[in-house]
C-alpha positions, 0 to 999 in steps of 0.5 A: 735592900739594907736601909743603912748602907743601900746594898742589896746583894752585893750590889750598891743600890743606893748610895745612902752615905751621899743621901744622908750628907745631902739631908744633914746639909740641908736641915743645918742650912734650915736651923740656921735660917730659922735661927737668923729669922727668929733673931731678926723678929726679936730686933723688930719687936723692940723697935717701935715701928717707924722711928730710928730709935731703939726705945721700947713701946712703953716709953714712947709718948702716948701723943704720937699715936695714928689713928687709922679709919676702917675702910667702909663696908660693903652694900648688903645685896638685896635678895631678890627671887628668881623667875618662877620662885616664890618668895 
């Protein structure tokens, strides 16, 4: 079978025209939404997040800050021997 056109003696096999409309379809869909993704994540770093202004992190007031407590850890399990195992 030729790779190019999807022949293979004489006959049509495969229609490679459709298959590579379909492909060239779906990876200008892909660019595009790589493209609005990477334009949105660049409006988002600029923004400081939760507030409506479009100021940038470096001028934000240093008072403003949230101070988030980490969450507790859990208990270390004591290791306790099973029956007929030494310890």
């Amino acid at each position: 079978m030729c790779q190019a056109c999807g022949f293979y003696n004489g006959r049509m096999v495969i229609d490679m025209q459709a298959k590579a409309g379909k492909r060239e379809a779906r990876m200008i869909a892909k660019k595009e939404a790589i493209a609005g993704q990477q334009t949105s994540e660049a409006e988002d770093e600029t923004a400081i997040p939760g507030s409506d202004e479009g100021t940038l992190p470096d001028s934000a007031p240093a008072g403003k800050t949230e101070v988030i407590a980490a969450p507790e850890m859990a208990k270390a399990k004591g290791a306790t021997p099973r029956k007929n195992q030494a310890s």
